[in-house]
C-alpha positions in Angstrom: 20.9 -24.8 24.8 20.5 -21.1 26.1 18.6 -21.4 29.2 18.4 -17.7 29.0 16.4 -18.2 25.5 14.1 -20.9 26.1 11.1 -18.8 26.2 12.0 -16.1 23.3 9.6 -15.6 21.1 10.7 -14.1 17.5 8.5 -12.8 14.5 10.4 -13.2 11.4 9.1 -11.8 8.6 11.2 -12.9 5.0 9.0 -13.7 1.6 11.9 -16.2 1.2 10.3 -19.5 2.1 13.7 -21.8 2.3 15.7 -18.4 4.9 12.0 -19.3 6.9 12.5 -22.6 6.9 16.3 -22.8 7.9 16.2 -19.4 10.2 13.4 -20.9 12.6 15.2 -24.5 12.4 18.9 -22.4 13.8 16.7 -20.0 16.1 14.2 -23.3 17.6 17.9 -25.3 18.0 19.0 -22.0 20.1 16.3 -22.3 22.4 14.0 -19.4 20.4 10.4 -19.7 19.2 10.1 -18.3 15.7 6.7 -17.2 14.2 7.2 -17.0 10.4 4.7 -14.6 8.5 5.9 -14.6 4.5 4.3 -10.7 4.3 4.2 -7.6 6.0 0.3 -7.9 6.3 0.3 -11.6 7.5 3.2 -10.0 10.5 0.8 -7.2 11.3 -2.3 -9.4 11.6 -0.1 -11.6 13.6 1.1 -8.9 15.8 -2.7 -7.9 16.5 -3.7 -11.3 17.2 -0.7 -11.3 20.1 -2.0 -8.2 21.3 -5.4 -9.4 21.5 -4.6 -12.6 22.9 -1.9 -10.9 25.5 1.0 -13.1 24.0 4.1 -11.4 24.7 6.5 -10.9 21.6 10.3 -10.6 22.0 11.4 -9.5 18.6 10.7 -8.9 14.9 13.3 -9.8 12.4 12.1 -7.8 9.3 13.0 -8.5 5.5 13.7 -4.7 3.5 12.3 -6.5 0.5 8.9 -7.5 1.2 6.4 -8.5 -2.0 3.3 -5.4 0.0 4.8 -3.4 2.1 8.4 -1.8 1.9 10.4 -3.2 4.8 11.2 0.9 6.4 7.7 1.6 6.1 6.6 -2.0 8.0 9.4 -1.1 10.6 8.2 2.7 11.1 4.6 0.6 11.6 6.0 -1.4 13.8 7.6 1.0 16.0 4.6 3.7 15.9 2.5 0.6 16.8 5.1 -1.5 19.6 7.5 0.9 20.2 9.1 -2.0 22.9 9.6 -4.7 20.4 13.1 -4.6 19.1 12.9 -4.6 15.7 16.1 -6.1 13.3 16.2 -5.4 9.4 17.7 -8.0 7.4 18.8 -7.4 3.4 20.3 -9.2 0.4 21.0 -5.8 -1.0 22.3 -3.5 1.8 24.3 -0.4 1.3 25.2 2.3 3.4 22.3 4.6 3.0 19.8 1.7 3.5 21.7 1.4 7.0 21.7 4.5 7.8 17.8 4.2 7.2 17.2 1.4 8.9 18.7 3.2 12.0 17.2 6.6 10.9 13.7 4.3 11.8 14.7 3.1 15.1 16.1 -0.3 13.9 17.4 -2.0 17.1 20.2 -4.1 14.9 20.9 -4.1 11.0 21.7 -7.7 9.7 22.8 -8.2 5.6 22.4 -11.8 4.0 23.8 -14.3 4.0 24.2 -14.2 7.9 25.0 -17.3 10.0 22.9 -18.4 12.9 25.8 -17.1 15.3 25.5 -13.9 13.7 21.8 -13.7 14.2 22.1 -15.4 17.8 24.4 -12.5 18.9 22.3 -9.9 17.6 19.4 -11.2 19.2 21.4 -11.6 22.6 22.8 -8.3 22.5 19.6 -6.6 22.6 18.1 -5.6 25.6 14.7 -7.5 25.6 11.2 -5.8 27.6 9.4 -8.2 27.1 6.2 -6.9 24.9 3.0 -8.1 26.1 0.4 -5.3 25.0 2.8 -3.1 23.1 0.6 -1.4 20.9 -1.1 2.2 22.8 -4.5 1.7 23.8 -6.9 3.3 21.3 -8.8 6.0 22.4 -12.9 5.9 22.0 -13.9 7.1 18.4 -17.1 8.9 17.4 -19.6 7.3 15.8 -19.3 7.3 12.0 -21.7 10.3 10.2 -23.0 9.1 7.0 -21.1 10.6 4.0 -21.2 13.5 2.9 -20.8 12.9 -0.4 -20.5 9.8 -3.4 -17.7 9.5 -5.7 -17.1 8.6 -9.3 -14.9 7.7 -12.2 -16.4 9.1 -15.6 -14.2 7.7 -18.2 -14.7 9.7 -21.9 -14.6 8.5 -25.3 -14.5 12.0 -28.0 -14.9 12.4 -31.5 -12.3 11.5 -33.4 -12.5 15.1 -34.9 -12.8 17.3 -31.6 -10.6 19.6 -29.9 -8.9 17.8 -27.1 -7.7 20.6 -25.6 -10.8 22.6 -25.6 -13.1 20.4 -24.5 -10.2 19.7 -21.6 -10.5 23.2 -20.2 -14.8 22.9 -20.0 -14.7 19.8 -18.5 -11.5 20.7 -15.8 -13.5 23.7 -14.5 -17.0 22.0 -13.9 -17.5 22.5 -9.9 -18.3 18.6 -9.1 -15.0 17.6 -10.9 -12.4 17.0 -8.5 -9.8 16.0 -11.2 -9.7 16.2 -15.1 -7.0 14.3 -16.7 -6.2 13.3 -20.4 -4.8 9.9 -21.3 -3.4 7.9 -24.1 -5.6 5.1 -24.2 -8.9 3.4 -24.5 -10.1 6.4 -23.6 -9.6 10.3 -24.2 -9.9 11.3 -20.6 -10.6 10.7 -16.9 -12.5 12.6 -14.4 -13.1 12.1 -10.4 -16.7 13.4 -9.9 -17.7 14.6 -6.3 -21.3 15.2 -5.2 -23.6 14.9 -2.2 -25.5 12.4 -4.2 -25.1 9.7 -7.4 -28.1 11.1 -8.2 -26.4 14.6 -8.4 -23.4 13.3 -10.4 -25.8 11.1 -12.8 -27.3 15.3 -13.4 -23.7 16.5 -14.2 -23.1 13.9 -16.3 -25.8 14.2 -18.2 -26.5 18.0 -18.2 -23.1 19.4 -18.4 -20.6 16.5 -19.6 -22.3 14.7 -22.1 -23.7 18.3 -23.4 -19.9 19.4 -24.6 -18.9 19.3 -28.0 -16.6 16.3 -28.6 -17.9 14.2 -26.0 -19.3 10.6 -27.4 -19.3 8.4 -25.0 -19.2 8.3 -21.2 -18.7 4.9 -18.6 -19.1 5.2 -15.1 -17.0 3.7 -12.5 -18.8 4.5 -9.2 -16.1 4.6 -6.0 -17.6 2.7 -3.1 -15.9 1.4 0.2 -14.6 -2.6 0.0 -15.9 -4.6 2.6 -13.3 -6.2 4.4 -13.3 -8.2 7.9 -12.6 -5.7 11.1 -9.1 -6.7 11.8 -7.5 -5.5 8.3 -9.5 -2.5 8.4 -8.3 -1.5 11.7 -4.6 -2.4 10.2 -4.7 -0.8 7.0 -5.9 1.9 9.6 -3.1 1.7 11.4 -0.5 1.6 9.0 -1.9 4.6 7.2 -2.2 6.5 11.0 1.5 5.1 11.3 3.0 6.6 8.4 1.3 9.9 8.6 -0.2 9.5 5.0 3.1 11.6 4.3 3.0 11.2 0.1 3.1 13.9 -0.9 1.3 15.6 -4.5 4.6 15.3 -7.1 6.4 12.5 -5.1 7.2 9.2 -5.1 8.7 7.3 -1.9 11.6 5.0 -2.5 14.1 5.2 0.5 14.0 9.4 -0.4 11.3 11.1 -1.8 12.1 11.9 -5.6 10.7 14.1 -8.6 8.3 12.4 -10.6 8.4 12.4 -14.5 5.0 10.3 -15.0 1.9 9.6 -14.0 -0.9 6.8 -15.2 -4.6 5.4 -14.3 -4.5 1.6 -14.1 -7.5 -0.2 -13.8 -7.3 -3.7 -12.9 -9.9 -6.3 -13.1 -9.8 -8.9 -10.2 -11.8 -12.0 -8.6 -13.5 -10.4 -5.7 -13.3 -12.9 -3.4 -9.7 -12.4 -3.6 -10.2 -8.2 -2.8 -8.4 -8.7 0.7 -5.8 -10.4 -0.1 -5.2 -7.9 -3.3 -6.1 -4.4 -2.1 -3.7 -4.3 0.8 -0.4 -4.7 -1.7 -1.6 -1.8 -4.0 -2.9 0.7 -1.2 0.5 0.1 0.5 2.7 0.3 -3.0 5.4 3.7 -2.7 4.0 4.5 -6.7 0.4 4.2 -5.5 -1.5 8.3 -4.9 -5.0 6.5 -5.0 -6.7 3.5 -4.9 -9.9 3.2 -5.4 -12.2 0.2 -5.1 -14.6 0.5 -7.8 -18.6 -0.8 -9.5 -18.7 -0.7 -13.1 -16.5 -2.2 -16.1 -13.7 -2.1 -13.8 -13.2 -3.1 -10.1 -10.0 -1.1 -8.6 -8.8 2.1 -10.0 -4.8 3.5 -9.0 -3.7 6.7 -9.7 0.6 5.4 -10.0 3.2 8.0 -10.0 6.8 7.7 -10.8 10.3 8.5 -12.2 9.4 7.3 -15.6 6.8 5.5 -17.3 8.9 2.2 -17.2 9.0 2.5 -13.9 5.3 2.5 -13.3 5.5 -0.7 -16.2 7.8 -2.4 -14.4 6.1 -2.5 -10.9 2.9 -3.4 -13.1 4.0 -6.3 -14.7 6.7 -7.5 -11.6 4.1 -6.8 -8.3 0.8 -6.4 -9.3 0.1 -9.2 -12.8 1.5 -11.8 -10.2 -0.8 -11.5 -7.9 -3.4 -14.3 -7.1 -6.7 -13.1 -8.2 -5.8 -10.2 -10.6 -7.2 -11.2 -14.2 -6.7 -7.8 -16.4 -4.3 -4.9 -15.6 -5.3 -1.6 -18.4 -2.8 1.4 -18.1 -3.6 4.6 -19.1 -0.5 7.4 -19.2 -1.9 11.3 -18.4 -0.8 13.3 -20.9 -0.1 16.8 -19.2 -2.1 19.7 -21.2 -1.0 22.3 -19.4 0.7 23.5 -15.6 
């Protein structure tokens, strides 16, 4: 056994339970300790709970494919966050640009499956170890939070089969306390994001100037409000987004480059609340995701998707987000562009 070794602790990070299972079996047989998170938000609560607890951390192995966060995003978190812990990227579907990515990021070593434990062994050896025991900067004192300035709503519209889409449309998109105006194919006829220093304000918009417009039948109010989640995935969800620079940009989509996008659609999901924490984290963090919005009302999270296609947004609907534990009804609603 590597005397050299015995006290190597490794993070591995894989959704793959059986590569866990046989990867910390080779690595524990070497002489390493392995720490196996199945997620990227199970790794970074790990890694906090090694900071906090002063437990140094030798390396991260880190899994491209992850089921919430992309694998280059959870090594640019990684590295923003611990910029000592070497950090290697394993794949079942490498190529070149992915490589070049991966090193782009600050990757330490580049691994692509099926590896053998020798493989993996000599990776790990060949790495010049400083050994991480509080790797993450300090933070730096915060005000106090101000109360908000302001209160938040979805206003979803049902109109008369006979109006003028397009002209009720341009009243409603140029009402000051509407932040966006968009017109779907759906349930409903259109979507607004309503922004005032009060609900009671928005609740006088509503009724005053939205419900007054020819064409308008029906309103239901989704009212944004903050989810309460325990301190330490707030300060990482916090982190990751002060880690990535909340770089998405209006008209993009982030795979491994930043491409065009073609579509755009409101999903509304419908979830058992007890299970928020565990849900909110994998949409938040999902490349197609602009907004997400936890929500009070006939629906309790609201995303604003973007993408290449329409199928594309379908597809990471029905593959990422229908599986998850907790999530009951999924409703999408495509934006039909009225005019640029």
């Amino acid at each position: 056994m590597n005397a050299i070794a015995m006290e190597k602790k490794v993070l591995l990070i894989d959704d793959e339970a059986s590569l866990r299972r046989s990867v910390s079996v080779g690595l524990m047989q070497q002489g390493y300790q392995t720490e196996p998170c199945e997620n990227g938000m199970k790794a970074l609560q790990t890694l906090e709970m090694f900071k906090r607890k002063n437990i140094p951390l030798d390396y991260a192995i880190v899994d491209i494919k992850l089921p919430d966060i992309d694998g280059l995003k959870l090594l640019k978190v990684i590295k923003f966050n611990y910029p000592n812990l070497p950090v290697i990227m394993i794949t079942g579907y490498g190529s070149e640009a992915m490589h070049e990515e991966a090193t782009t990021q600050h990757a330490d070593a580049y691994l692509e499956k099926p590896f053998s434990m020798d493989d993996l062994t000599k990776v790990l050896s060949g790495i010049n170890v400083a050994a991480v025991e509080s790797a993450a900067p300090e933070s730096t004192p915060t005000e106090s939070a101000s109360p908000a300035l302001s209160v938040s709503a979805y206003a979803l519209l049902s109109l008369d089969s006979s109006a003028n889409l397009l002209k009720v449309y341009r009243k409603l998109y140029y009402l000051e306390n509407v932040l966006y105006c968009d017109a779907i194919r759906g349930d409903y006829a259109i979507v607004l994001l309503l922004q005032a220093p009060t609900f009671d304000k928005i609740q006088d918009v509503l009724e005053k100037e939205v419900k007054s417009i020819e064409g308008v039948t029906d309103v239901t109010l989704l009212t944004v409000d903050s989810p309460v989640f325990g301190e330490n995935v707030v300060n990482i969800m916090s982190s990751v987004d002060k880690a990535l620079g909340n770089d998405k940009e209006e008209g993009e989509v982030y795979t491994s480059q930043p491409v065009r996008i073609r579509a755009s659609s409101y999903v509304m999901l419908e979830i058992e609340k007890e299970k928020l924490e565990a849900i909110y984290p994998v949409l938040h963090f999902n490349d197609q995701v602009v907004y997400c919005d936890y929500v009070r009302g006939k629906y309790d999270i609201v995303l604003l998707m973007k993408g290449t296609s329409f199928s594309e947004i379908d597809n990471t609907i029905k593959n990422k987000f229908k599986p998850l534990d907790g999530v009951l009804r999924i409703k999408e609603w495509p934006i039909i562009t009225m005019f640029e």
